[in-house]
N, C-alpha and C positions, 0 to 999 in steps of 0.2 A: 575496521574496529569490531569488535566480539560483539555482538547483541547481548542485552543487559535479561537476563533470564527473572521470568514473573515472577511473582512469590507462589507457593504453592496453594492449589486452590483443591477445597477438599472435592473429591467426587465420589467414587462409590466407595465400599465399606473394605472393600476386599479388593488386593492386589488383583488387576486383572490385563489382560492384554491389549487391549483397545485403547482410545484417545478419551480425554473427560468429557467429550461432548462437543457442538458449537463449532463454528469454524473462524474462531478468534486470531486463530495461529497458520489459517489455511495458507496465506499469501507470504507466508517466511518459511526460511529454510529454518531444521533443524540444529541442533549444534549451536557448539561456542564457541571461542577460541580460550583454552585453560594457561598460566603458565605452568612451567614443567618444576618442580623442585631443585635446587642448586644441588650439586653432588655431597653428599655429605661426610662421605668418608675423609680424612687428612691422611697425607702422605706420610707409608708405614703402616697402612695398616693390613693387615692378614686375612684370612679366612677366608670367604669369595668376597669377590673386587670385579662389579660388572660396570659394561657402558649402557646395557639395556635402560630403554625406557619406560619411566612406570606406565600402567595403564590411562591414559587421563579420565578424569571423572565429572561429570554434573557438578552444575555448583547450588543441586538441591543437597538437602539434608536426610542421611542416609538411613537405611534401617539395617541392623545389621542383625542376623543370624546366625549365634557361633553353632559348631556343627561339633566338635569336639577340643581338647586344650591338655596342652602336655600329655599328652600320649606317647610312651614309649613302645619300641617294635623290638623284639625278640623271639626269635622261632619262626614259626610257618602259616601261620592262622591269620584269617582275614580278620582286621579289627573292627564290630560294629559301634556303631552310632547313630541315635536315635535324632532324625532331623522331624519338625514340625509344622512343615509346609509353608508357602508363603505367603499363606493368610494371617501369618503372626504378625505382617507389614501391612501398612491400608494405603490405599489407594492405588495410581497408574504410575508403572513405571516407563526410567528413561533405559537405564542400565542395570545389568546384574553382572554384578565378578566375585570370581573366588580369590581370597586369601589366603598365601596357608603360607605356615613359617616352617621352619624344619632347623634341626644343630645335632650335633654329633661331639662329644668330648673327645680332648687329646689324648690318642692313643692311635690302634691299628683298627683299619674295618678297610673292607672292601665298600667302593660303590655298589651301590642297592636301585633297587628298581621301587619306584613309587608311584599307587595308583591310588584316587578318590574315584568313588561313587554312590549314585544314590537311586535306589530301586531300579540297581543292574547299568543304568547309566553312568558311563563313564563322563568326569568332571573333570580327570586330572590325568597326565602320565608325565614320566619325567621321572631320572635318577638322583640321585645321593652324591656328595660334595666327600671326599676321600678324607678323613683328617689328618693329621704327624703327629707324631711326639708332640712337638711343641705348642698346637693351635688348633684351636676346637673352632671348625668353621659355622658358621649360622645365616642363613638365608630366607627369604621370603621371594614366594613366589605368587605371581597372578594369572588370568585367566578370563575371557573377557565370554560368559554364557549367558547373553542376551537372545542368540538364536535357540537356547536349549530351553527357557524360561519356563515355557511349559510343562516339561520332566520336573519341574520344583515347585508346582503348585500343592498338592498333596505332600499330607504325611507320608514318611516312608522310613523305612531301615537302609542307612549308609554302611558305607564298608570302607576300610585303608586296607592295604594290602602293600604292606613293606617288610618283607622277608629281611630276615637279620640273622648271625649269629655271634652268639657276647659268649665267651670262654676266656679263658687264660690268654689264647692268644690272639684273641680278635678281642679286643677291650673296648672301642667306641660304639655306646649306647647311643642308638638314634632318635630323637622326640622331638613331637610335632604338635601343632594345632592350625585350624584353621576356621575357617567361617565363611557365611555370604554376605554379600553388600549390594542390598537392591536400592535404585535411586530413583525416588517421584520424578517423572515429567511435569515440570513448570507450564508447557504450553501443551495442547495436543497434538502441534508439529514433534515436537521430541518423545512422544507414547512410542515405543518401540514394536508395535500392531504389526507390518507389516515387514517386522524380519522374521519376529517369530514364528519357528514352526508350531503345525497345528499336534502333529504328535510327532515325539522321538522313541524312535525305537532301537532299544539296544542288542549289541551284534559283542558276544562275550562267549570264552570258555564256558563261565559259569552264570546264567542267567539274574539267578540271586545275587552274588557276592558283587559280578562286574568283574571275575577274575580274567586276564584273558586267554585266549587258544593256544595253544601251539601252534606252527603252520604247516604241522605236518599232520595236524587234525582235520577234519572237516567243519571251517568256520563257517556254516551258512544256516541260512534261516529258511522255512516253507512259510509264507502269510499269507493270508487275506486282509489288503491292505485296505483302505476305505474308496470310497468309487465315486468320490469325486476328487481325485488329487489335480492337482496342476504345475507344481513344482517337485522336485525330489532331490536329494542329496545323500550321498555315507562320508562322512567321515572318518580315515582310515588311521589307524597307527600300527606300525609295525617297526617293534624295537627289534634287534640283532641281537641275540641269546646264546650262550653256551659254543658249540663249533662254530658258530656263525657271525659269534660277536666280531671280529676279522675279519669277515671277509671281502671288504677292501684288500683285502691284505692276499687273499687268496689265490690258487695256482691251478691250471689242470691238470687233471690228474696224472696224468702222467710223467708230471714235473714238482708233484708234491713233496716226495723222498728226498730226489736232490737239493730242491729249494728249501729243503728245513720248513715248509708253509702247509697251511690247510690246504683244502683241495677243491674241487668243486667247480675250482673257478671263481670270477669277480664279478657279474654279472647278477642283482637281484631285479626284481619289478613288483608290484602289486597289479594283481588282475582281479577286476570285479566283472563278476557274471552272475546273468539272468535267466534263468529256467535252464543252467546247462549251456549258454551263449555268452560268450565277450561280451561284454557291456563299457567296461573304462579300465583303462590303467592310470597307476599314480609310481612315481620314482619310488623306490627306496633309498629314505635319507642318510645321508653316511656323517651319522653322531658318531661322534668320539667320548667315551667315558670318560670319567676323573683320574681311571684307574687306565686308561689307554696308554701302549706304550711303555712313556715314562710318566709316572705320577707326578715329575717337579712340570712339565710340560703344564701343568691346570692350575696349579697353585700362581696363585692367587685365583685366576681367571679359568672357568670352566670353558670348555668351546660350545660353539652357539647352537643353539637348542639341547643342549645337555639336561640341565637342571629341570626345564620346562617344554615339553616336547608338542609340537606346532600339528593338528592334523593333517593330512593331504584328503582336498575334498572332492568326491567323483558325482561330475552332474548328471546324474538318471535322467531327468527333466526327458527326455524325448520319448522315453518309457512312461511318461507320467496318465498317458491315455490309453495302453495297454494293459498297464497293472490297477485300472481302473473298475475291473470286468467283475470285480468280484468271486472270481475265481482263486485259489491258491496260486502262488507265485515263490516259485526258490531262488532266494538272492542268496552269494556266495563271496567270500572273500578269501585267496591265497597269494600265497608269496612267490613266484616261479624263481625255478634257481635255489630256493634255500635247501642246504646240505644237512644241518642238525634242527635248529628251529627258531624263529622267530616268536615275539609273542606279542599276541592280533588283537585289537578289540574296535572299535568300531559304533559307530551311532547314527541310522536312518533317517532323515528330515523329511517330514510329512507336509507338502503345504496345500491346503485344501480351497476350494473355489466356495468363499460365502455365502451364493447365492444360490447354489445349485446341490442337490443332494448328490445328482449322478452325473459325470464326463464320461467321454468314452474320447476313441481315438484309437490311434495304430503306431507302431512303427516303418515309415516308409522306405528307407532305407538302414545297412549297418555294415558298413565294411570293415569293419574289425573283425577278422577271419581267422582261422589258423592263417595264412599265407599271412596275414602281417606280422604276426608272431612267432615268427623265423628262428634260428636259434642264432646267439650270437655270434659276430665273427673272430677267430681270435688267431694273432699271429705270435710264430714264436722264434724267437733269435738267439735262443740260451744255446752258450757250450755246457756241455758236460766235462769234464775230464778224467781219465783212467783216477786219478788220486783224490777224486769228492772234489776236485773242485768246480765253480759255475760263474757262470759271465753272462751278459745279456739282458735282452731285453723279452718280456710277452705281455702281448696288447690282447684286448678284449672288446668288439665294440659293437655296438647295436644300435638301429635306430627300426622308430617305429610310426608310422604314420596312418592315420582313419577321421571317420566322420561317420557320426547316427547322426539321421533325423527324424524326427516324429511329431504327430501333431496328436492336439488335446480340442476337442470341446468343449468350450465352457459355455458360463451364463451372457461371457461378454462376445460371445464368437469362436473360432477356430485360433489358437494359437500353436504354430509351428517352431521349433527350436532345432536346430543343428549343430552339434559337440563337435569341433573339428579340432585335434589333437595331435602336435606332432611333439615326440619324444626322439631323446639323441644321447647315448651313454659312450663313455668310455673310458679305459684303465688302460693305464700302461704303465706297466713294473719295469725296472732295473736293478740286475742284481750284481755282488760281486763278492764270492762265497770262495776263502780259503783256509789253510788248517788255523787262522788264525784271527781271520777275517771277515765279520758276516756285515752286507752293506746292501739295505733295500733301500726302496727308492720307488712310490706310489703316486701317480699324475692321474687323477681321475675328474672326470666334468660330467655332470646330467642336468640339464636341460628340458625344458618342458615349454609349448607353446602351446595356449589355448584360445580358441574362438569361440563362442555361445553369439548365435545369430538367434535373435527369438524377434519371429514378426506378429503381428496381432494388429489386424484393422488396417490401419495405412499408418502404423507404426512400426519402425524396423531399430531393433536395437541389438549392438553390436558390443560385447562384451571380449574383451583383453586379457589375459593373465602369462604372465613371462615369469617363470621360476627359475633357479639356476645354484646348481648345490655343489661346488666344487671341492676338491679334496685334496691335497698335497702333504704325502708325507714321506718324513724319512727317520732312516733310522741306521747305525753302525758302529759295533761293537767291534774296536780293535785289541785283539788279548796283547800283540805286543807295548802298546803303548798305557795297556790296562784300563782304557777311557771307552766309555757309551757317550754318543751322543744323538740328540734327538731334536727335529723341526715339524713343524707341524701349521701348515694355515688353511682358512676355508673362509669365503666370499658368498654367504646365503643371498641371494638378492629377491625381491617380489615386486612386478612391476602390474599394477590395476590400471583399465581404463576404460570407462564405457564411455559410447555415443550412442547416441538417439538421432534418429533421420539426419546420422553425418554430423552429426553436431556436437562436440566433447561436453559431457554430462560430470562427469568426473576422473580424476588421476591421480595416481601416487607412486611410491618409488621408497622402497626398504631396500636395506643392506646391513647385514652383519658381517664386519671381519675381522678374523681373527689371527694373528701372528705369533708363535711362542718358540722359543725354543730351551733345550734345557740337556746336561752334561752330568755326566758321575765321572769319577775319578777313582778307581779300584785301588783299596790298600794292597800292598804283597804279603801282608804280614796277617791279613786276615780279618784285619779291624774294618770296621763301619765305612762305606764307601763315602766320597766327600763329593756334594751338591755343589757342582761347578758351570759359568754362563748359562744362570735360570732368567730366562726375560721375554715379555713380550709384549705384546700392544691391541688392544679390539676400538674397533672403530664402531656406532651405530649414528646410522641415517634414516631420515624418514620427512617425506614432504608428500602435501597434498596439493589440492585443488580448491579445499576450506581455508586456505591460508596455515595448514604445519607447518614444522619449519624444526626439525627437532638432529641437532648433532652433538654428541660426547664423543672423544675419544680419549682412551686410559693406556697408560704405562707402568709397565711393575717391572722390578729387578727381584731374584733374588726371593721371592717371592712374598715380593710386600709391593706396594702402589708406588710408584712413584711421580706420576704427576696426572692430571687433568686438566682436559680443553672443553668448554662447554660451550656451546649454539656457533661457532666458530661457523660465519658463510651464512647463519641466520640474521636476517635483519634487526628480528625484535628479540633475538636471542631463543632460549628453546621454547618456542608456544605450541601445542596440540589443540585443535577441535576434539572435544570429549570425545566423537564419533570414529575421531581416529584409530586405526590398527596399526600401530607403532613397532609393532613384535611380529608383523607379515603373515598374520593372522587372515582363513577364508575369506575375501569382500562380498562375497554374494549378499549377505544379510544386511551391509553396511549399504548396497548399490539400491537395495530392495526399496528402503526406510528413505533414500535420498527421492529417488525417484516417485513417490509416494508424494512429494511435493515441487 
């Protein structure tokens, strides 16, 4: 049964990060168990139609800070907004999220790339829901910046950044608003002190705006970080832009002409690096637009992480008593593999030892080398034919495996952590390309296994994360029979689990899937092609260790809803612990906060 949350009790005057005092709450975990809202939509309806789960929330009473409302995007210019810190709210918080809704009228527009920030920190990335003629889609998205808390204590100047363009022929206007929702801690077990980082530092094309890089720019930073760190984190995004936005879809190059495909090859990754050295890789996640494909393939349902894009987070932590020195340090971020460009941004997590002005420490080991970052291997089984024609198969595949470790000084003693990472990619196309026929066919899986060993004292704790971002698409366009058709599914999964001296401390278990597929039917006569087997299904799961328990899964035809399953296989149906990451969201911050009690 949920714990019945205090009433709020006042403490200090100003939102701050710490607990109210007292150790009233020492001897209880944080969290509650919330229920989830029934799905509200009724079958038939349009626009986006998701299974995702809202964020769950405290059941304190909230302070909210809108940041701007009905904003319309047109052109090229960052849009500012004037936010006024989070001393506008009083007291300790449990939680902070961002809200932001977004709509587009019926008409034409491409997908759009959408970003929040504030004094350069990024808050939000995620694109634009495509409209039709017929239906003006509108959405709300969330955001769970409890670890970033501190980036929003001060005044500052916000920015959006949703490139548009509205003319004769692109006619749907895009407009948005959003805000923040900070929420008191009821006890000082739910003060959120020990996720929050001590500082965030943002990692942007544009410092100011929060615009992000190219990646074919140099995204990195030289700092002097502060010298006593003891944890570290980036948070990376890196969206698929321009030649790139395919390149799932991509060929080498010497099979690019034939294959009618980009080039390049299939093969992306994220490398972070430290003074010029490998330091982490993170996948590159293979989002599908609104506009991917076929557009009826989204309608109703965008695929997962589309609208709201998840960061992949690379743990420094073994670095955290080298870059303690006070000297300058160049942290870097690029995209290996990318062909035209990515775009990067990015946000540093600082967490600092309370009791000590200065750590030190080293790095002891780091086998991330060139020699583990190999180049991929790729096989290829395509015919050519004297007359353009192509047949076959080319695979792409890579794995990668290492481990840093390093130790830090602190107040409390030596703490050692070791990053142990194995990564595993691969693509395999099938093509079948004639004067009449073009038929791909994309099977792709990445993988990511992680270990975070951090011992301290005669404590040994062993942290878990299993990621898995699979891709499956197809596509083929027969001119004799005048019909496209299109399939498209993907299985995000995130598995957390820590223990402590062997002992399970916490677990969980996320999955997004998503199934669509969708047909056109070409007139001969030149008239408007007819939208034929538009349908598909997204599944969202999510269980913890606090007792969640959260399943929806959605069906649409045609591209309207047509039915819902809600908590199906949950006992008490959909319940969340507020502290839940329901959307597979980093745990480091959530492990941090448990552990804390």
């Amino acid at each position: 049964m949920p714990r019945t949350l205090l009433a709020f009790a006042t403490c200090a005057a100003t939102l701050t990060l710490g607990g109210c005092g007292g150790d009233e709450s020492k001897s209880s975990t944080p969290g509650a168990l919330v229920p989830v809202a029934a799905f509200a939509l009724q079958a038939g309806a349009t626009g986006v139609v998701v299974a995702d789960a809202p964020l769950p929330r405290p059941a304190t009473a909230p302070c909210i800070i809108p940041l701007y409302s009905a904003m319309t995007y047109s052109g090229f210019d960052a849009h500012p907004f004037s936010y006024p810190g989070s001393g506008a709210c009083s007291g300790q918080f449990a939680k902070v999220v961002l809200e932001a809704d977004f709509s587009v009228n019926a008409g034409r527009q491409f997908d759009r790339t959408a970003l929040i920030s504030i004094g350069g920190v990024n808050l939000f990335f995620g694109t634009t829901q495509e409209p039709s003629a017929t239906v003006a889609p509108s959405w709300h998205v969330e955001r769970d910046l409890t670890d970033y808390a501190s980036a929003l204590t001060k005044s500052a100047t916000g920015y959006v950044r949703l490139d548009n363009v509205v003319d004769t022929t692109y006619t749907g206007v895009l407009t948005g608003s959003a805000r923040l929702v900070f929420y008191p801690s009821a006890t000082s077990a739910d003060a959120a002190k020990s996720r929050v980082a001590d500082a965030v530092i943002p990692f942007a094309g544009d410092p100011t705006t929060g615009d992000p890089a190219r990646s074919s720019d140099a995204l990195q930073q030289t700092l002097t970080l502060p010298t006593n760190i003891v944890r570290l984190y980036l948070d990376v995004y890196a969206e698929s832009q321009g030649g790139d936005e395919f390149w799932q879809t991509c060929v080498p190059d010497a099979l690019a002409t034939a294959l009618q495909s980009c080039g390049g090859g299939s093969f992306r990754e994220v490398l972070v690096s430290v003074d010029g050295q490998p330091a982490g890789l993170a996948p590159v996640i293979p989002r599908v637009y609104t506009g991917g494909v076929d557009p009826g393939l989204w309608r109703p349902t965008p695929g997962a992480e589309t609208l709201a894009f998840i960061p992949s987070r690379v743990d420094l932590t073994p670095f955290a008593g080298a870059l303690s020195d006070g000297a300058a340090h160049t942290v870097a971020i690029s995209v290996e593999g990318a062909q035209d460009h990515f775009a990067v941004v990015g946000n540093l997590l600082v967490y600092r030892d309370p009791s000590a002005l200065t750590t030190s420490g080293g790095i002891d080991s780091n086998t991330l080398t060139a020699a583990v970052l190999t180049a991929p291997i790729v096989t290829n089984g395509v015919v050519v034919g004297a007359d353009g024609s192509a047949s076959g198969p080319v695979g792409v595949a890579a794995t990668r495996s290492y481990a840093v470790t390093g130790h830090v000084d602190t107040s409390k003693g030596r703490v050692t952590t070791t990053v142990q990472q194995s990564l595993a990619f691969g693509n395999q196309q099938t093509f079948s390309i004639t004067s009449t026929l073009y038929s791909q066919a994309v099977v792709q899986t990445s993988t990511v296994s992680s270990t975070v060993t951090t011992t301290s004292g005669g404590t040994k704790t062993v942290d878990t994360v299993s990621l898995s971002y699979p891709l499956n698409l197809s596509y083929a366009y027969d001119g004799d029979a005048n019909t496209q058709n299109s399939t498209a599914a993907q299985d995000f999964t995130n598995a957390v689990e820590r223990q402590v001296n062997g002992q399970r401390a916490f677990s969980s278990s996320f999955e997004n899937v998503v199934n669509v597929q969708s047909g056109l039917l070409f007139s001969t006569t030149g008239g408007a092609a007819q939208h034929v087997g538009e349908q598909g299904t997204q599944a969202v799961s999510y269980t913890d260790s606090l007792g969640s328990c959260y399943k929806r899964r959605i069906a649409t035809a045609q591209s309207a809803l047509t039915s819902v399953a809600d908590g199906a296989g949950c006992v008490n149906g959909n319940v969340l612990n507020w502290l839940a990451q329901p959307d597979g969201a980093p745990a480091q911050g959530l492990l941090e906060q448990l552990s804390a009690y």
